[in-house]
C-alpha positions in Angstrom: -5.3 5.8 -15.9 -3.4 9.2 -15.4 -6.7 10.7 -13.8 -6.7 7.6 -11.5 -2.8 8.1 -10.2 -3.6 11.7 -9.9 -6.6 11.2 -7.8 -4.4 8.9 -5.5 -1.9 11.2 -4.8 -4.6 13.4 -3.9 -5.7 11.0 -1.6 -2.3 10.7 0.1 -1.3 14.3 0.1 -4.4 15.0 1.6 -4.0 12.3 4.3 -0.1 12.8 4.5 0.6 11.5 8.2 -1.8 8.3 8.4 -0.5 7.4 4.7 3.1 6.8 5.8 2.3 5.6 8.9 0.1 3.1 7.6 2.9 2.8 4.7 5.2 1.8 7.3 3.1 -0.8 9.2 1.6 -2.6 6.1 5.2 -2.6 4.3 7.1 -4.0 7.7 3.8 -6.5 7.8 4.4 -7.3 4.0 8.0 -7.8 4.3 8.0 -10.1 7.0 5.3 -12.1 5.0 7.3 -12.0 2.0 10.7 -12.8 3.5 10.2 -14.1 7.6 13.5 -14.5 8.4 15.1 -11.9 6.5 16.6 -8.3 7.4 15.3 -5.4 6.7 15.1 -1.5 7.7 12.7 1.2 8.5 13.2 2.8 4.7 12.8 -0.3 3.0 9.7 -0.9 4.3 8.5 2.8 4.0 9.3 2.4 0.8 7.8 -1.1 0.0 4.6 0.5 2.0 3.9 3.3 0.0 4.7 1.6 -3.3 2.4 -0.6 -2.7 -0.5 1.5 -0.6 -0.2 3.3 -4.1 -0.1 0.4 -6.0 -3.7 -0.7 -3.7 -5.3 2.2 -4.1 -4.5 2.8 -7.9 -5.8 -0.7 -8.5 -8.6 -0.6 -6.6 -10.0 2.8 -8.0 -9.4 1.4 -11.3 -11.8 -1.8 -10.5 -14.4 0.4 -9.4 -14.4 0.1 -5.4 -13.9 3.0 -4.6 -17.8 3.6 -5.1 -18.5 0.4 -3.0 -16.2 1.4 -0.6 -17.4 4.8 -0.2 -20.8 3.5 1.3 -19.2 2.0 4.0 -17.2 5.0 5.2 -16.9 4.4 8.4 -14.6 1.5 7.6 -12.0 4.0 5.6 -9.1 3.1 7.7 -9.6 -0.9 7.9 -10.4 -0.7 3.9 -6.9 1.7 3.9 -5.0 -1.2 5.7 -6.5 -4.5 3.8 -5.9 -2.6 0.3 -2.5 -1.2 1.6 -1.3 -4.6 3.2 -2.4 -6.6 -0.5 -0.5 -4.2 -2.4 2.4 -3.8 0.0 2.5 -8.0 -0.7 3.1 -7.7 -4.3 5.7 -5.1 -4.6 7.8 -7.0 -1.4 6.9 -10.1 -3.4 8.1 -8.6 -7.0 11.6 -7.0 -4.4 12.2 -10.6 -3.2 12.1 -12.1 -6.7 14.2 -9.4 -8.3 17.0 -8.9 -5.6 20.3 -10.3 -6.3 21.1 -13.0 -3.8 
């Protein structure tokens, strides 16, 4: 599992600028999901967007997809949104559950 988180911050170091930029759109998309009506900022969803484009891509290395994935690679950045976007829902989903009222 340590070789897996390794590799993905690998990944995002090596694609530093479309990482937290699609960190920031999938976390704001995730958010809103999670919470419609509620307020929020451009760190909180940074931070809900890279937790969980790590959280994604972690999970889906460790499934095995990135093989699948890899045959397809012209399809990198819609594969990078979908996985980024479903992890980005579970961490704003755990954040909402956990926050005090």
């Amino acid at each position: 599992m340590k070789e897996i988180a390794i590799e993905v911050l690998g990944y995002f170091q090596g694609n530093l600028l479309a990482a937290l930029a699609v960190a920031f759109l999938m976390g704001l998309l995730a958010n809103k999901t999670v919470d419609k009506w509620g307020k929020g900022n451009i760190i909180l969803y940074l931070v809900i967007g890279a937790l969980g484009s790590f959280v994604g891509q972690f999970a889906s290395r460790y499934i095995g997809l990135k093989g699948i994935l890899d045959q397809v690679a012209g399809l990198w950045l819609l594969f990078d949104l979908v996985i980024a976007y479903l992890g980005s829902f579970v961490v704003a989903t755990l954040f909402h559950m956990l926050k005090p009222q």
